[in-house]
GUVODREN-302898 format. One record per residue (C-alpha): x negated, y negated, z negated; residue in three letters. Coordinates in steps of 0.5 Angstrom, whole numbers, plus 500, padded with zeros to 3 digits. Layout:
<<X; Y; Z>; ala>
...
//
This chain:
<<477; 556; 422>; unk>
<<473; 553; 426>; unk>
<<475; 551; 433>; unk>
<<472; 550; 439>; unk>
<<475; 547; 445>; unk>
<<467; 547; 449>; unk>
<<469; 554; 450>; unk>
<<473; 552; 456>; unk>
<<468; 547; 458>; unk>
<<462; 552; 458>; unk>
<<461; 551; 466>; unk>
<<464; 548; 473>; unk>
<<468; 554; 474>; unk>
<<472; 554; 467>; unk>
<<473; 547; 467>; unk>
<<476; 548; 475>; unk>
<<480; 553; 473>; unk>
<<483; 549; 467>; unk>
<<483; 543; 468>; unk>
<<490; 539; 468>; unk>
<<490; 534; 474>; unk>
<<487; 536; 481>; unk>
<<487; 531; 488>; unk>
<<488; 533; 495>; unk>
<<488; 530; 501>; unk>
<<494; 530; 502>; unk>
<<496; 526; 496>; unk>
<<492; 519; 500>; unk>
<<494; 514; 505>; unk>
<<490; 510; 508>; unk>
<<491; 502; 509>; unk>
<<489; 499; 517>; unk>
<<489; 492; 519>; unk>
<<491; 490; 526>; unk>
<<490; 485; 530>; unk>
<<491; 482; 538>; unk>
<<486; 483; 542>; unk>
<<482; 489; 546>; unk>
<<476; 492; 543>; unk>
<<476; 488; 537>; unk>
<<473; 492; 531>; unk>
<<472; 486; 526>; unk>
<<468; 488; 519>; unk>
<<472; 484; 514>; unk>
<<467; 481; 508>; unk>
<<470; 481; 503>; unk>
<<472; 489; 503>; unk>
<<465; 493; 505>; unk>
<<467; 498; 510>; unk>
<<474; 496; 511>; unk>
<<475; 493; 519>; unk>
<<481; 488; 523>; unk>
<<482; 494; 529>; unk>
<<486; 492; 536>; unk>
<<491; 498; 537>; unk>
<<486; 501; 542>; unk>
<<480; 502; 537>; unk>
<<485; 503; 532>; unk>
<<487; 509; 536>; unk>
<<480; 512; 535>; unk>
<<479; 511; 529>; unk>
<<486; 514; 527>; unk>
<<483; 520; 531>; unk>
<<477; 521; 528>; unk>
<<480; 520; 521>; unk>
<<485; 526; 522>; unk>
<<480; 530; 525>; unk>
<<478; 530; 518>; unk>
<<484; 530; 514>; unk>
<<487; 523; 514>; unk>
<<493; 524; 517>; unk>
<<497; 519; 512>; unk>
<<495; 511; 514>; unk>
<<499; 504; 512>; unk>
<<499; 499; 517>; unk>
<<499; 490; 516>; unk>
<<499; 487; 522>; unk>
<<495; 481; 522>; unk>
<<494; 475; 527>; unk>
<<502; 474; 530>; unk>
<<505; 467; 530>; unk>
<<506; 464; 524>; unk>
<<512; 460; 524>; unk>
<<517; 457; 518>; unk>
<<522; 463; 519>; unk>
<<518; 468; 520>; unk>
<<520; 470; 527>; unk>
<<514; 474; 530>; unk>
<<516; 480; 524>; unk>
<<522; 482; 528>; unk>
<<519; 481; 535>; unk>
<<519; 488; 538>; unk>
<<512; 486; 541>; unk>
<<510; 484; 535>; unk>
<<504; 488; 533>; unk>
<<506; 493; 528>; unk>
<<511; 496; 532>; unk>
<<506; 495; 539>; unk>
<<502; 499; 534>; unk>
<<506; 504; 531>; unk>
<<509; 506; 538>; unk>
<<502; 508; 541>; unk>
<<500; 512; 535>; unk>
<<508; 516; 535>; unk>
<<506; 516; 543>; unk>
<<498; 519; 542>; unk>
<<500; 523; 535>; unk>
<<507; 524; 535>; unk>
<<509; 528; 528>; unk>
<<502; 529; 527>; unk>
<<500; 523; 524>; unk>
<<506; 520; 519>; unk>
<<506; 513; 519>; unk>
<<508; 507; 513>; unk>
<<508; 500; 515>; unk>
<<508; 494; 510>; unk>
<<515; 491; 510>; unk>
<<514; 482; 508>; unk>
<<513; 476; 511>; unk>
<<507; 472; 508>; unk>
<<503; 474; 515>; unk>
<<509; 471; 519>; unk>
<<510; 465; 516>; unk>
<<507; 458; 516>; unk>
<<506; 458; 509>; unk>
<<504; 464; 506>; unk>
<<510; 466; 502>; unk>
<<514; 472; 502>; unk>
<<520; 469; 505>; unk>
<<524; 463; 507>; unk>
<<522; 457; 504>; unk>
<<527; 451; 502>; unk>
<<525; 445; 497>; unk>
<<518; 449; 495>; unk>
<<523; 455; 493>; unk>
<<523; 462; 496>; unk>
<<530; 463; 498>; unk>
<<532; 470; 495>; unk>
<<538; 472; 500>; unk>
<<535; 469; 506>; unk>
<<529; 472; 506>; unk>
<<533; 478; 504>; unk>
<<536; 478; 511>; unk>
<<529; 477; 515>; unk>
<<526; 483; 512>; unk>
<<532; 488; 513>; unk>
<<531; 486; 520>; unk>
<<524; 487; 520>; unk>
<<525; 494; 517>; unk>
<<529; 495; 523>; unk>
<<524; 493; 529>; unk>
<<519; 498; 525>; unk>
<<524; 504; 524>; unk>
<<526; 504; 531>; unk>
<<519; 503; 534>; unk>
<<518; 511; 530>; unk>
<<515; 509; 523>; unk>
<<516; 514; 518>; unk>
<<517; 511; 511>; unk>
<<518; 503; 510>; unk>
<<514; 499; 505>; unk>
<<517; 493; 502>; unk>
<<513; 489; 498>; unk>
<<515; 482; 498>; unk>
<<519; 483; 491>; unk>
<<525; 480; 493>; unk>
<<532; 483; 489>; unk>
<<536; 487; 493>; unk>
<<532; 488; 499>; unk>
<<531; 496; 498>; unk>
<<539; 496; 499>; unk>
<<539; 491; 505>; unk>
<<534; 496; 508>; unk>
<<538; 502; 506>; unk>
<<544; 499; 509>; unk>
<<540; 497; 516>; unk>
<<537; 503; 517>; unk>
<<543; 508; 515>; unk>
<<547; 503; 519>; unk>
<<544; 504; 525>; unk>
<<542; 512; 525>; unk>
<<536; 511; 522>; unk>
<<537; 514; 515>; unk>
<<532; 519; 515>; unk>
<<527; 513; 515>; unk>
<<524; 513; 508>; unk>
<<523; 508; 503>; unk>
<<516; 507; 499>; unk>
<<519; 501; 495>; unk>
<<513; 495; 492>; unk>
<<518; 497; 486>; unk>
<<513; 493; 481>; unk>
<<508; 489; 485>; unk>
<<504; 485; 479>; unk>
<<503; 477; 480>; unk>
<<494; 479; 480>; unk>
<<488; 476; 481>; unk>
<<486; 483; 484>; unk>
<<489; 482; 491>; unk>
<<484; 476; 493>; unk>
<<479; 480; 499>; unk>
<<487; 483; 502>; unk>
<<489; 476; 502>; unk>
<<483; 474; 507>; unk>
<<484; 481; 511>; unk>
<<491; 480; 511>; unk>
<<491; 472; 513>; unk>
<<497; 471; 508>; unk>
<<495; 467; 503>; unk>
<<500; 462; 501>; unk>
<<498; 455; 502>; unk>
<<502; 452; 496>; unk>
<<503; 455; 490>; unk>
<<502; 462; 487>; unk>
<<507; 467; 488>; unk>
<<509; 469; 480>; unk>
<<517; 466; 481>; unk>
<<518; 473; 485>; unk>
<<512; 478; 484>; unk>
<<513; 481; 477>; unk>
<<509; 478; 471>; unk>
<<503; 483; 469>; unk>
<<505; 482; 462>; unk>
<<511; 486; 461>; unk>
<<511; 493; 463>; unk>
<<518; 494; 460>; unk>
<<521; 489; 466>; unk>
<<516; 494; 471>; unk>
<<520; 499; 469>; unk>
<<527; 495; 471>; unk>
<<525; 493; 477>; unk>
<<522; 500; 479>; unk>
<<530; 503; 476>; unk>
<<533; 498; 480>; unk>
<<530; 500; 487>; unk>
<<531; 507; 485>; unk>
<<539; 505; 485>; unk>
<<539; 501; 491>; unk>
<<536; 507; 495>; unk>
<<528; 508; 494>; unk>
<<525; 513; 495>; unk>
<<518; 513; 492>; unk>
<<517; 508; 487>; unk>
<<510; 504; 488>; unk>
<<506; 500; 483>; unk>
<<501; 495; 484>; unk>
<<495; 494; 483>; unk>
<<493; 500; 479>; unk>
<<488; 501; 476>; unk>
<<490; 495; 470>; unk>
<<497; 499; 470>; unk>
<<495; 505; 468>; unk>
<<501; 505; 462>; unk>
<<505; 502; 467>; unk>
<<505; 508; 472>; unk>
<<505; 513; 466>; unk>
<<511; 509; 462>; unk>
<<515; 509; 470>; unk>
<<513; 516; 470>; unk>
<<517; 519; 463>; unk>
<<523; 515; 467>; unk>
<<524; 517; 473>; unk>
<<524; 524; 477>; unk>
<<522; 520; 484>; unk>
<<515; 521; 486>; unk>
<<510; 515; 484>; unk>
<<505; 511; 489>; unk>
<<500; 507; 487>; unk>
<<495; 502; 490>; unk>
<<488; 501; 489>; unk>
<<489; 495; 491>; unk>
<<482; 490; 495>; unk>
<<480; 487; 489>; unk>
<<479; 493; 485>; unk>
<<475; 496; 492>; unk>
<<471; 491; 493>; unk>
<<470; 490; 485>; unk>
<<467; 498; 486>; unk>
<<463; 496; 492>; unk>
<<459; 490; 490>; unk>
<<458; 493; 484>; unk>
<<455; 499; 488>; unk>
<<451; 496; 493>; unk>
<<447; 492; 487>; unk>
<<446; 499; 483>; unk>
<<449; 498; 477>; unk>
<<454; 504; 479>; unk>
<<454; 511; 483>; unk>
<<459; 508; 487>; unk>
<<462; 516; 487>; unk>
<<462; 518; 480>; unk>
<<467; 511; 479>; unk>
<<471; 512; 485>; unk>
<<473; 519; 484>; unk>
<<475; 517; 476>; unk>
<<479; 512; 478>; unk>
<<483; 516; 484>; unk>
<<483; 522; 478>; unk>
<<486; 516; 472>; unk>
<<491; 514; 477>; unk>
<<493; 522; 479>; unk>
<<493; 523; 470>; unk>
<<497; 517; 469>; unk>
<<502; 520; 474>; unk>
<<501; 517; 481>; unk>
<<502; 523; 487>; unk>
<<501; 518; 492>; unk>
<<495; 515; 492>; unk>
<<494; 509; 497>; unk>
<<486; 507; 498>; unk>
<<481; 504; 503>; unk>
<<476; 509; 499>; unk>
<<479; 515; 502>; unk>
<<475; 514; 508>; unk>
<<468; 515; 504>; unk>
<<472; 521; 500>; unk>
<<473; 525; 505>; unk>
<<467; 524; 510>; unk>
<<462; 525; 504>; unk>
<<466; 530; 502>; unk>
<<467; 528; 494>; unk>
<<473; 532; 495>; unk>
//
């Protein structure tokens, strides 16, 4: 007998109606830059409609984005003082936690808010933690980045996301946090954050780019997905709550093989070099910069990512691609 699987493919309404992954607007979370100042709305070059904001723009910004939809935002803060151990992350005055409690006064439970837990933009070096004898000390740097943890949680952010790769530092976060009555603060842990060429334009944004050496000695080696999905288990066991790999769209089958071993929900970021990888590629002409953005946030959500974190979702949702 012949088949015919066209039959379901005969026209838009059937194939909406059987196809087998879906997006939302809930499934997005929206990256930001912060930095000093007051009016500062600064476009970053290297990633095409991306900006630095100051906490009073970043205000307005956040506002039209929840009026269409985009109620999930991930904050970095860029421009505190850079020094050897990293002291400005865990300043209550420092700009993450300035932010994140002008956001909570403004827009309270409307708007839920994950910060970037690491240190390479507070430290003089660019590392993701303390430095001794040209080698990043694990223990350390675990140490400081709890604390870091703590100063955003109490500032009012709703989910952490460590990303800077040291062992042990969900569980040292989770001990923090329950520590000091602050358990119902989640953790999205950078459970397998790749050693990637792909995280060039972020750099510049972020003003994190290690002056010496590379980071390869702590982020995972992208030549080994069964390592990835230790790595994931392991924050799993230590308390995360959300697994996240990164970058994403070279880590499709990690993501998929993470997903057959864990029942935590998976979230992916489509990381700076491949947003400005589509967005150069588009304003050249080569692309229909709309049709390749919604199957790449459609391939993340195939391989199994719930969670989608994207400088695209602005474009998505102004122009309506969903």
């Amino acid at each position: 007998m012949l088949h015919r699987p066209r039959r379901l493919r005969k026209n838009p309404i059937v194939r909406e109606m059987v196809a087998e992954t879906k997006l939302s607007k809930d499934m997005f979370v929206y990256p930001y830059f912060v930095v000093p100042g007051k009016n500062v709305v600064h476009p970053i070059d290297a990633m095409p409609g991306v900006s630095h904001f100051s906490t009073d723009t970043l205000l307005k910004d956040i506002e039209k984005g929840l009026s269409l939809g985009v109620n999930k935002i991930m904050l970095f803060g860029v421009g505190d003082e850079k020094s050897a151990d990293a002291k400005s992350a865990y300043d209550t005055n420092s700009l993450v936690p300035v932010a994140v409690r002008e956001l909570k006064k403004q827009f309270g439970d409307d708007l839920y808010i994950v910060t970037d837990v690491c240190v390479c933009s507070y430290t003089n070096h660019g590392h993701c933690g303390i430095m001794h004898n040209d080698y990043i000390q694990n223990d350390l740097s675990v140490e400081l980045i709890a604390k870091m943890a703590l100063n955003h949680s109490e500032a009012g952010a709703d989910m952490l996301a460590p990303s800077d790769m040291m062992d042990g530092r969900v569980a040292a976060i989770r001990e923090k946090l329950d520590g000091n009555g602050f358990e119902n603060v989640a953790v999205m842990s950078h459970a397998t954050k790749f050693a990637s060429a792909y995280y060039g334009p972020f750099r510049e944004a972020a003003d994190c780019a290690p002056s010496k050496g590379d980071r390869k000695a702590y982020q995972m080696d992208f030549r080994n997905p069964n390592e990835a999905v230790r790595e994931a288990l392991l924050d799993e066991a230590e308390g995360a709550d959300v697994l996240m790999v990164k970058p994403g769209l070279a880590y499709l089958d990690v993501i998929a093989k993470l997903k057959q071993n864990t029942k935590l929900p998976i979230a992916v970021y489509n990381v700076s070099g491949e947003y400005s990888m589509i967005k150069a590629a588009a304003e050249k002409g080569w692309i229909d910069e709309q049709k390749v953005v919604m199957e790449t946030m459609y391939a993340f959500a195939r391989a199994g990512a719930s969670i989608i974190t994207t400088y695209h979702i602005r474009d998505i949702v102004e122009n309506k691609w969903i």
